[in-house]
N, C-alpha and C positions, 0 to 999 in steps of 0.2 A: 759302485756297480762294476763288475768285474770286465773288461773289453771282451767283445769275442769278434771274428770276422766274418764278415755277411758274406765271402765267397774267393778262394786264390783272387792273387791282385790282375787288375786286369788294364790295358794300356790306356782307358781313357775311359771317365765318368763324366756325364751327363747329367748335370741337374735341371730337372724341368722334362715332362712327359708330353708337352703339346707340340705344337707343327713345328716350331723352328728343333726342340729337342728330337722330335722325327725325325726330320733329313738330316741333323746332324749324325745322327746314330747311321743312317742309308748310309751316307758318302763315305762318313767313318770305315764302316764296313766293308764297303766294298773297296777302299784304298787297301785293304787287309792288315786291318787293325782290329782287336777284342773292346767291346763297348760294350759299357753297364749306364742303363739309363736308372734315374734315381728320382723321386718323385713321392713329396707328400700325399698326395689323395691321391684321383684316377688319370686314368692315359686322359688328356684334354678337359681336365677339370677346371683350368683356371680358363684365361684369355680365350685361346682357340676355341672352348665347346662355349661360348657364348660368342660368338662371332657369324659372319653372313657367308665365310668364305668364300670371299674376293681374291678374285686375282687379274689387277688391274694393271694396264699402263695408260689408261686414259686420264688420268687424275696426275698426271709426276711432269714437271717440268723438265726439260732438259737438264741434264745432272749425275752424279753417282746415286740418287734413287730411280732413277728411269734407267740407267744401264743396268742398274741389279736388277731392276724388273724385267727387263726385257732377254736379260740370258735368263731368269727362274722363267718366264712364258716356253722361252725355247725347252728346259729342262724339263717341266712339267708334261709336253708333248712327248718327248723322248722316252715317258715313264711308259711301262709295259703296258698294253691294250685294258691288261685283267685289273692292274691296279689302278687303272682311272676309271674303268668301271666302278671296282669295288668304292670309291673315292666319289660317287657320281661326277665327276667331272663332264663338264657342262659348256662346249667353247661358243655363246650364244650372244655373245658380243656386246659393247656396249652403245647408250646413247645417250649423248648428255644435251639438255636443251635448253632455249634460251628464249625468254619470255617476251624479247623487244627484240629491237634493232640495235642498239648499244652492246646487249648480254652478247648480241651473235656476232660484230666485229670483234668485241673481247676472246671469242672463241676459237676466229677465225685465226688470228693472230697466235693464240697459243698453239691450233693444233696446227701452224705453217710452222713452229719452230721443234713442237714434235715431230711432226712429219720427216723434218732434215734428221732428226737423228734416230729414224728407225721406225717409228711408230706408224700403225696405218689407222691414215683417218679421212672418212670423207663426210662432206657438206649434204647435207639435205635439208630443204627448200620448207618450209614452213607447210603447204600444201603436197607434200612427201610422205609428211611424219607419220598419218595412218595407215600406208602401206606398210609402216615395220610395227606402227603399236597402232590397233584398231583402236582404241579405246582412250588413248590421250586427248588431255582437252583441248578443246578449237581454241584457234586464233593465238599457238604457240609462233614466234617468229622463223624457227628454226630450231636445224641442230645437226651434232657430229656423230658419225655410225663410225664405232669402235672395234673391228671385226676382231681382234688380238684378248679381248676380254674375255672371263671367262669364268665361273665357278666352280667349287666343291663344296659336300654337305666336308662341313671342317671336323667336326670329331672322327668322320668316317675314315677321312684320308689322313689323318693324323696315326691313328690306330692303326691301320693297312699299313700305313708308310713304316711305323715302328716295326709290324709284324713282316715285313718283308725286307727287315733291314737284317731281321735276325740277331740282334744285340740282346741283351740278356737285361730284362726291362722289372725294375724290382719297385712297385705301388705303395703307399700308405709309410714311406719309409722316408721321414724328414731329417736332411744335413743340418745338424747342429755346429760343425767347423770343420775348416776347411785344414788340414796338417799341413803343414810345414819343417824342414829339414835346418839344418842349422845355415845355410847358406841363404833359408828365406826362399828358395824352391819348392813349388806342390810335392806331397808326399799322396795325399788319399785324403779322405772325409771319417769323418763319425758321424752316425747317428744318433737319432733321441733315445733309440733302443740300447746306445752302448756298444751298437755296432761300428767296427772298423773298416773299410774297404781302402789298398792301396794302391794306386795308379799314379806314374808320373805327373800325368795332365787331365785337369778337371776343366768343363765347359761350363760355363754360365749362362745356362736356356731356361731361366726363368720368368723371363717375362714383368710381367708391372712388380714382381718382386725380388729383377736382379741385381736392385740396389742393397738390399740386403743381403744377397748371398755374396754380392763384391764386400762387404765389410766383415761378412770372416772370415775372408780369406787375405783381410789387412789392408784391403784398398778400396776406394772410390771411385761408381759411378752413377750419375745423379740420376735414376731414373725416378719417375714419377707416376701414380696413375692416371690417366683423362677418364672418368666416367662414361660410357655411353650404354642408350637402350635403344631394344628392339623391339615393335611390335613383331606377332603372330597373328594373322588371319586362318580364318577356316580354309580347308578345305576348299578350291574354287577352278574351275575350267581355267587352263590359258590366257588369263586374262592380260597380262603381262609376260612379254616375249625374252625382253631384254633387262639388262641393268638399268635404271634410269634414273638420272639424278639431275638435276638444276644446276644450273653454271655458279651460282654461289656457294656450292658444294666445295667448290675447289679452294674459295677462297677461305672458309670455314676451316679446313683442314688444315691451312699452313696460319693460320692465327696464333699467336702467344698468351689469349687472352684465357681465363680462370672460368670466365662466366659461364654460362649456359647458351649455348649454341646449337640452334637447329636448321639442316636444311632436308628437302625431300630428297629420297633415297629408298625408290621403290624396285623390287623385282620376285618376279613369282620361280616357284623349286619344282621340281622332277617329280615330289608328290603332293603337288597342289597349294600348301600355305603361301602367299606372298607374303612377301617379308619386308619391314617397314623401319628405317634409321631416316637421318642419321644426329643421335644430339653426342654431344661432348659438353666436357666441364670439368673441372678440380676441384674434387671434393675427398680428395685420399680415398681410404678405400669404404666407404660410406656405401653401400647395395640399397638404402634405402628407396623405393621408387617413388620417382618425382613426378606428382599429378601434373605441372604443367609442361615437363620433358614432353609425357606421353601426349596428352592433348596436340600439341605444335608440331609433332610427328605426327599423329592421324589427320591436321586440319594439310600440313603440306600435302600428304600423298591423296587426299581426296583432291586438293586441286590440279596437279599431274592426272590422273585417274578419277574422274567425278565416277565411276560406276562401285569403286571401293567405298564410298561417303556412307552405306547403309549395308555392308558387309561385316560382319559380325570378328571383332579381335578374340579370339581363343586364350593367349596368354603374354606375358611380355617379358623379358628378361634383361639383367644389366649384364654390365662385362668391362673389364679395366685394360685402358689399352696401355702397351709401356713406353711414355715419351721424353723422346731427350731433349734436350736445351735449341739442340739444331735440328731435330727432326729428322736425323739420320740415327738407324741403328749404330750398335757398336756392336762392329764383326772384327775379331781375330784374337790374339796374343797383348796379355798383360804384363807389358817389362816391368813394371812395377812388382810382379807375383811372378816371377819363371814358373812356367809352367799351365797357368791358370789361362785359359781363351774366353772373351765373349761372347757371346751371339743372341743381343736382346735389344731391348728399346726400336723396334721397329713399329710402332704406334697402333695404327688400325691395318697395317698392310703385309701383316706376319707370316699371315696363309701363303699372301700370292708372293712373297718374297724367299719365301722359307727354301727350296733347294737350291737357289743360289748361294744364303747366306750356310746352307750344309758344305757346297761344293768347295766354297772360300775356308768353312773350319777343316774339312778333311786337308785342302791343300798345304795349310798352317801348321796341320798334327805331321804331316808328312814330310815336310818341308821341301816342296814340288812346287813349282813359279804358278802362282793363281791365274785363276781364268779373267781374271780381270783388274783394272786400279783399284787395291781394298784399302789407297791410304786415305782417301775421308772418313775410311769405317772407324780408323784404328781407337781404343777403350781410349788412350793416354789423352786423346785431346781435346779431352776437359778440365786438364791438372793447372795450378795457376798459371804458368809459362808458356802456355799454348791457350787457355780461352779466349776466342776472339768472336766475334758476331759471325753469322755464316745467312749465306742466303736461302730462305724457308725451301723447304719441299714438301712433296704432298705424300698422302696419305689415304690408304682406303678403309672404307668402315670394315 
């Protein structure tokens, strides 16, 4: 098949069209640089449009995930009025609660060491709770109001986010390899079509499948898929204020384990469905849906919520999140590949991480001193001479 080129070269390709490929094309953009995003199916076809679009720092331990979270909260604010409308963006905060007196010291303890590093969190009193959620069940011990939490419908603000980045965003067009120069520096991609595009620097915003686009472009990184689903409920009044999850949420999230995991993970949207996680699991990428996932998700959120118990589920979806070995994404520059930057393996918390990890790639493409420490992020350290055990961090659905 003869080459042809999908379009003049342009300074930076983007594989991957969901939320983190989003803000990378924003920041990109706005550093004043040409950006071509590049993407097999549609804008948030993989990860992101199956997702709850969370944007959390209640769930992150003190750490390089809780400071990336906590500049993308700031960032996310900063976005224009109209594009966190169009985005519904939603800063409704969250609560996480705790069924004894054990779950609520465990709680108290973590959000006093969030608290020190930025996070706002305060204590409410078991006999509290039904002033923020009328409808939670009696006789909870407790719990923490997370006012910094937040959502977006995720395909919306994904799409907005591309369309306001103004990058030149080209669908249904899969990179078959990644060029390279005789020094072993990025030249540009081809496609399945035969298509050529050339760009010094290509990004890796593919998500549970940027393991594979790091192997052709000659290098390694372990990313993996975690399985999770969602219910959908009907249509229903406010019944659900806030995010709300179970303190074994947390622990759930930073687990290494394969199996099947579920904890409750309720909260109602802007048009009515309440939306129901959270399971995880390793099953590659297997979409097949698990009767007992779903089951153990409707029986948790009926007990948070006994008024959901006889509320009718509409439909359910999976979604593969992309997780690394430490549970930190991998944000920036592959010395390995000159040329070539990452920006994936952020698990379940892609949405609410996503313009920080843009602001760090723009800073990289640019080579302007980032806004924050990106060396836990860095691709390289998972090669043998650097793996080392790392302490978990969290993750939102």
């Amino acid at each position: 098949m003869p080459t042809r080129h999908l379009s003049a070269a342009t300074d930076v390709i983007i594989v991957g069209a969901g939320m983190i490929g989003a803000a990378c094309a924003y920041y990109a953009v706005r550093a004043g640089l040409s950006v071509t995003v590049l993407d097999r199916g549609p804008v948030a076809g993989g990860t992101t449009g199956a997702g709850e679009g969370n944007l959390l720092v209640s769930d992150k331990e003190p750490g390089p995930e809780l400071d990336l979270a906590l500049l993308s909260n700031r960032l996310w604010r900063e976005l224009s009025p109209a594009l966190r409308t169009e985005a519904e963006f939603e800063p409704k905060g969250g609560l996480v609660v705790a069924s004894d007196g054990h779950g609520l010291d465990a709680l108290r303890r973590f959000a006093k060491a969030q608290s020190a590093a930025g996070v706002e969190a305060y204590e409410i009193p078991g006999d509290g709770l039904h002033d923020l959620e009328p409808h939670l069940a009696p006789g909870l011990a407790g719990a923490f109001h997370y006012p910094q939490d937040a959502q977006v419908q995720p395909a919306l603000a994904a799409s907005r986010l591309l369309r306001a980045s103004r990058a030149t965003v080209r669908t249904g067009t899969e990179v078959t390899s990644v060029l390279t120069g005789a020094d072993g520096s990025v030249r540009g991609v081809r496609t399945a079509e035969g298509g050529v595009l050339h760009a010094p620097y290509v990004v890796n915003a593919a998500g549970s499948w940027g393991g594979a686009l790091a192997r052709l472009a000659g290098t390694e990184l372990p990313v993996l898929p975690r399985r999770g689903f969602v219910l959908v409920t009907e249509p229903l009044p406010r019944v659900v204020r806030h995010k709300v999850y179970a303190a074994d949420y947390v622990a759930d999230v930073a687990s290494d384990s394969a199996a099947l995991q579920t904890s409750p993970v309720v909260e109602g949207t802007p048009a009515g469905p309440v939306l129901i996680g959270a399971s995880r699991e390793r099953v590659g990428f297997d979409r097949t849906l698990s009767t007992p996932a779903l089951s153990r998700l409707a029986q948790g959120a009926a007990r948070l919520f006994p008024v959901l118990a006889d509320v009718r589920v509409t439909r359910a979806y999976a979604g593969f999140r992309p997780y690394l070995p430490d549970h930190l994404p991998a944000i920036g520059p592959d010395p390995r590949v000159p040329g070539l930057l990452h920006a994936c393996g952020h698990e379940g918390a892609g949405i609410g991480l996503a313009p920080a990890t843009g602001l760090l790639i723009s800073h990289f493409l640019t080579g302007t001193a980032p806004s924050m420490d990106a060396r836990p992020f860095r691709p390289e350290r998972f090669s043998d001479a650097e793996r080392r055990p790392a302490r978990p961090s969290r993750e939102a659905t």
